[in-house]
C-alpha positions as CSV (number, residue, x, y, z in Angstrom):
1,X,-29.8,128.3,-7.6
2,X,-30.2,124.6,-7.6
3,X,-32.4,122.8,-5.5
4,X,-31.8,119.6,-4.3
5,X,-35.6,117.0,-3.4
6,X,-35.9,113.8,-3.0
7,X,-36.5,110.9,-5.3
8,X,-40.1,111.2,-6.4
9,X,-40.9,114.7,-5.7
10,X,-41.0,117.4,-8.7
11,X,-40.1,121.0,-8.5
12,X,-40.9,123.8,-11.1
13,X,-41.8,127.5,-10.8
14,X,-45.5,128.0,-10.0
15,X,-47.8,129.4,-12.6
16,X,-50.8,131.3,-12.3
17,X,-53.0,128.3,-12.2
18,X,-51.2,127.4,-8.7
19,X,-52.6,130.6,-7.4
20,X,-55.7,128.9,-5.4
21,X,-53.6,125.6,-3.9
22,X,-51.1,128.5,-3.1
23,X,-53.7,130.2,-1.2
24,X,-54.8,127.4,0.4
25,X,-51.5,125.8,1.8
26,X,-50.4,129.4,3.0
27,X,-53.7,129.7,5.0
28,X,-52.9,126.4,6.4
29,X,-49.5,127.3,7.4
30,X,-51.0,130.4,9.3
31,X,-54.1,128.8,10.6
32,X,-51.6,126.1,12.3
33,X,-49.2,128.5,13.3
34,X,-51.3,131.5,14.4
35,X,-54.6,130.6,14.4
36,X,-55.6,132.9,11.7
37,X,-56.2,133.0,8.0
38,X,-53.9,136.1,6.7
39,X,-53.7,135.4,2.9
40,X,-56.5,136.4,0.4
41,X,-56.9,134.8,-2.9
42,X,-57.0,138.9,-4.7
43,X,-53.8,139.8,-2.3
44,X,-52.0,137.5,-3.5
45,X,-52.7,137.3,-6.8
46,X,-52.2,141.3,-6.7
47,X,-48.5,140.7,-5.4
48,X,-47.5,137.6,-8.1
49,X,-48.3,140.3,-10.8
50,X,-46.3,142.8,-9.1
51,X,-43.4,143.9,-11.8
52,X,-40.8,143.0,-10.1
53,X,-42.3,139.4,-9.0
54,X,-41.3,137.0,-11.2
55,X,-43.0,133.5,-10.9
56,X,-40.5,131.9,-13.1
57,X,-37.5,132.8,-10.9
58,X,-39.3,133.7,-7.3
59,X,-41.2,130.6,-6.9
60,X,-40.9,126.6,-6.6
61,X,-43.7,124.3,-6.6
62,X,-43.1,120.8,-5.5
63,X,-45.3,117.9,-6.2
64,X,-45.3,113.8,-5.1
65,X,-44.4,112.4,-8.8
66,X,-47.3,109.5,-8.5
67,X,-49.6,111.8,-8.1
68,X,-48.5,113.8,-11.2
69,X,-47.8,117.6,-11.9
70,X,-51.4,118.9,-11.3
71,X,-51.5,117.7,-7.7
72,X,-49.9,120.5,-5.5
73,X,-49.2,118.3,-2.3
74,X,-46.4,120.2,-0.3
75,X,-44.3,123.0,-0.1
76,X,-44.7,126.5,-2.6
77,X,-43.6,129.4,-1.4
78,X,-41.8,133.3,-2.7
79,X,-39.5,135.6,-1.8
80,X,-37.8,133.7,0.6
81,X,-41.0,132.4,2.3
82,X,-41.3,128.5,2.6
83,X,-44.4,126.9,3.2
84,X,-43.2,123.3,3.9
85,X,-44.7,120.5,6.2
86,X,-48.2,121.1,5.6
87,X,-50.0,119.1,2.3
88,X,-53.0,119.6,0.3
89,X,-54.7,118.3,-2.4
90,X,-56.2,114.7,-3.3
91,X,-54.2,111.8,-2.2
92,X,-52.8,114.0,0.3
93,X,-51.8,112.2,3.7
């Protein structure tokens, strides 16, 4: 699948090193949609090493290009689950 973004944004499968920022944006999704906190940092790091999760092809990370690649800023998500609207990280408005 190819997945169009705008100029100056970055996409790329996540990694295990996006696990927390992962967390955190998720939780921030919830928190502002339901009030509540439902992900936990073991959960999902339990379901992205599942066998038949694979990060490579499951996931997409996108990132503001001036900030560069290790600035998580908007939008990760799996399985169909999108996690858009809602930023974190520094530089982050």
């Amino acid at each position: 699948m190819h997945i169009k973004i705008p100029n100056g944004f970055i996409i790329r499968p996540a990694v295990m090193g996006d696990l927390k920022k992962a967390v955190e944006l998720f939780n921030a999704c919830s928190l502002y949609l339901l009030g509540v906190r439902q992900y936990a940092l073991y959960e999902q790091e339990v379901e992205w090493k599942m066998p038949l999760f694979n990060l490579e092809t499951d996931t997409r990370v996108v990132f503001r290009s001036r900030w560069g690649a290790c600035r998580l800023c908007q939008g990760i998500g799996h399985a169909g689950t999108t996690h858009s609207g809602l930023q974190l990280g520094e530089g982050a408005s």
